[in-house]
N, C-alpha and C positions, 0 to 999 in steps of 0.2 A: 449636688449629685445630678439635678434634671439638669441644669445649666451646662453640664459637663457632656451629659449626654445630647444635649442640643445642640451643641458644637461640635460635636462629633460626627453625628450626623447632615449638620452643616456642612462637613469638609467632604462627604461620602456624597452629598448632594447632588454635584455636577458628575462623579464617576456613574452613579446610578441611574439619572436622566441620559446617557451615553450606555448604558447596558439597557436598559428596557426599551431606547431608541432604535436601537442600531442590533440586539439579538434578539431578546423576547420578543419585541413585537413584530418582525419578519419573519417568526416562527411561526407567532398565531396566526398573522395575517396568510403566510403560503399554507397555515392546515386550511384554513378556509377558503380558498381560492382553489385545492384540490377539489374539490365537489363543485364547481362550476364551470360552467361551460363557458370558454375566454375567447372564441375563436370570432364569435359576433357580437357585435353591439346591441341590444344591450346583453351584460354576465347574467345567465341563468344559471340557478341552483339546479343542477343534471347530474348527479354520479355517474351515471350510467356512462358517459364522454368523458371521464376521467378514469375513475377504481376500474372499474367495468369495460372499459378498453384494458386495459393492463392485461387481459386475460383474452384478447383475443389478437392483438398485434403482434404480426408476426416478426415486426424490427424490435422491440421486447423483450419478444423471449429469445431472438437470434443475441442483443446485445447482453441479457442474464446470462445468455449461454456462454458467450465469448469471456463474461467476466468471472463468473464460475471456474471455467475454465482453468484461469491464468491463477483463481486464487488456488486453486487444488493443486497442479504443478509448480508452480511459483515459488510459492510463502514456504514450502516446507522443504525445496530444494535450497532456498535462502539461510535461511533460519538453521540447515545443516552447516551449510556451508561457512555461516557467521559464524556457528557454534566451534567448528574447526578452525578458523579463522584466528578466534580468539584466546583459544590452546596456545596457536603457535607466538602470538603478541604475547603472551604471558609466558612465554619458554626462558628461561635465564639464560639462553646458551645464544640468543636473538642479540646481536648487536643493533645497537642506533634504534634501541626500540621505540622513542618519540617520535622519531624521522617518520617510524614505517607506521606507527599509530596514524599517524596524520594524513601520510600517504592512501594509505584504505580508506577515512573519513572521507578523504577532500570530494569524491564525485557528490558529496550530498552539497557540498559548498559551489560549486559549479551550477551556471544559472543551464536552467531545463533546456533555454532556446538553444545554447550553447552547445551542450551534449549532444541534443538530439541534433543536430547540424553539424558533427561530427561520428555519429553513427548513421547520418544517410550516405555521409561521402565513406566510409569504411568498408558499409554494403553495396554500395555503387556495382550496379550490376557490371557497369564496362569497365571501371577504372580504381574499384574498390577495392581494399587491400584484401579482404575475406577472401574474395574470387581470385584476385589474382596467386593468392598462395593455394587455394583448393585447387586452380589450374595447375601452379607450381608442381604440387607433390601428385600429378594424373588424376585428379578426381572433377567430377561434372560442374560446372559454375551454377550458382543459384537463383533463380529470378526471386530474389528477396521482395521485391515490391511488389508481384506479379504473381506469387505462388501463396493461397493463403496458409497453407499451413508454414512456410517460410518465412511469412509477415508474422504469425501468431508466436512462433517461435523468437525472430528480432525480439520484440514486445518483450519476453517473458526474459531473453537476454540484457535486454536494456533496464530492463526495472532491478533484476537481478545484480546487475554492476553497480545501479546509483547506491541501492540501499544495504547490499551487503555488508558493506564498511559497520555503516552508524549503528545496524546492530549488532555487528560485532564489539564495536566499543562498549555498548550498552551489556552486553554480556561480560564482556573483559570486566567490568565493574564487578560484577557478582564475582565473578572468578576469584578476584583480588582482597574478596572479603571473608573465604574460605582460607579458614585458620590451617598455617603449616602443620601442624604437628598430627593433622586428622593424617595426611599422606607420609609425613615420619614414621606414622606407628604401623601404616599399611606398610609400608616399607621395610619396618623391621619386623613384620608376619608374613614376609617373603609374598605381595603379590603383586603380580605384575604391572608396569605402569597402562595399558589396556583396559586389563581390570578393575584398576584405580578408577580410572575414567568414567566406564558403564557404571561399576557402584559405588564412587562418589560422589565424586564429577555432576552427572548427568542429574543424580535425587537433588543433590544440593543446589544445580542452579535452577531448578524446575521451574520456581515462582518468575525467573527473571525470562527465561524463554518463552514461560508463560505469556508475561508483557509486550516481549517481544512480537511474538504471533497476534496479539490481540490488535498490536498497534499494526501491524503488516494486513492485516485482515481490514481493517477501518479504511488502510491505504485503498488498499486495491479495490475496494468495493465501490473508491472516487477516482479510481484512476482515470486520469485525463490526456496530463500532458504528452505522454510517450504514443496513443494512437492519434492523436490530432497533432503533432508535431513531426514523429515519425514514418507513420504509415499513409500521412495525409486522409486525415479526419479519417479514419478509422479503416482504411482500403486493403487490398482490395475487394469492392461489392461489399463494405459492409462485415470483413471476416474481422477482425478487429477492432471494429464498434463496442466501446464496453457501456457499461450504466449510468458513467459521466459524462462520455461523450455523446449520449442519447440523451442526457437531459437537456444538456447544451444546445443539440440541435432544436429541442420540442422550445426549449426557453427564451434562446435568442437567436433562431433562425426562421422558427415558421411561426415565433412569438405565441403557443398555444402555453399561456403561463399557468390555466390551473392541470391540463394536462402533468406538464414541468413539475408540476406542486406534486403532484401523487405518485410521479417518480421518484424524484426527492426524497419523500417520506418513504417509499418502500425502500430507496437505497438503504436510509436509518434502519432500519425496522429488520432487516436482512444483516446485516453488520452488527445490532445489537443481538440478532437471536444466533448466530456464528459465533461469534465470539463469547456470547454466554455457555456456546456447548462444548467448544475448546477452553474454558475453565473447569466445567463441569469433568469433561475427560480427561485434565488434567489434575485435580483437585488431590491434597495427600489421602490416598484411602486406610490409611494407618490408624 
């Protein structure tokens, strides 16, 4: 029995020198790099230039703010919109429903540089399709790169397209695991398919939209790609700077790593306690 267990762990060996290598220990190592000051040689132990700045920087609370923001409008225009999304992929009256399954996923399958260099030339203030059909139908052209609240909106459009698909699928799953016969028998006590909806529908996939927000909320709280690809690193002035793209800059721009570090950790620490309280608001209270 040890010999068996010896060998087992034998084989577990090189994966757990590759976990404690490459995750545990740039965990420990960036908590403790947050409480030092990286900016001068030599690192002194300073909280005060890390936790302690957090509360006085006002590119900080401008990039909390910006990414707050996008999660409070965002995730839960998303998450609607998946939720209806997934209705319609599960309709039986939907031809070629694998076709369009895949068609809704594919923007997640699409590399980001890709996308997002198809949503600059889109919104192209001079030669962009957006403007040129807002010109089309008389209405005002948009300085998308130049107006921040037209930049924050892009942003919240763009993350909106990538991921709407994947949690639709991800909800279509739950959808497909609610037994027929619960809406046969709504159906034969005469009530509407609407009604069906709000009071089956929506109790029964609860736990899965649950997931969904959790994992949308995690997203956004690291979003990166879309203001530093889109908006050119977070533009303009900064209106689109979220809490990824500011740890970036602290990390590998002006190189202040334990700064970086106590970013970092407050990203986690923020994401964990959101998303503990969208469980907690969702939780069955039956």
């Amino acid at each position: 029995m040890r010999t068996r267990t010896a060998t087992a762990y034998g084989f577990l060996t090189p994966y757990l020198l590759v976990f404690v290598g490459f995750w545990v220990w740039p965990i420990i190592y960036s908590f403790y790099l947050s409480f030092m000051a990286t900016r001068r040689l030599p690192w002194t132990f300073n909280p005060s230039m890390t936790w302690g700045r957090l509360t006085v920087d006002p590119a900080f609370h401008n990039a909390l703010k910006n990414t707050l923001l996008i999660l409070v409008i965002q995730v839960p225009v998303m998450i609607a919109l998946a939720t209806l999304l997934a209705v319609l992929l599960n309709s039986q009256l939907l031809k070629a429903r694998g076709i369009m399954r895949f068609a809704f996923f594919a923007p997640v399958v699409v590399g980001e540089v890709a996308y997002a260099a198809v949503f600059r030339l889109m919104f192209n203030v001079d030669f962009g399709v957006v403007n040129k059909i807002l010109d089309g139908i008389g209405l005002p052209m948009v300085q998308w790169f130049a107006n921040p609240t037209a930049a924050m909106a892009l942003i919240i459009m763009a993350v909106t397209w990538r991921w709407v698909g994947y949690n639709a699928i991800i909800i279509l799953s739950g959808l497909q695991s609610i037994p027929e016969d619960v809406y046969e028998a709504a159906t034969l006590d005469k009530v509407s398919p609407v009604q069906q909806f709000f009071h089956i529908t929506l109790p029964l996939l609860r736990p899965i939209i649950l997931f969904c927000v959790v994992l949308s909320v995690i997203g956004t709280m690291q979003l990166f790609a879309e203001p530093f690809l889109i908006t050119n690193r977070g533009g303009p002035g900064g209106a689109t700077e979220t809490l990824g793209l500011f740890l970036y800059r602290q990390g590998f721009t002006v190189l202040n790593f334990g700064y970086a570090s106590a970013v970092a950790y407050t990203i986690a620490g923020l994401a964990v306690i959101i998303s503990l309280l969208n469980l907690w608001l969702g939780r069955d209270k039956t």
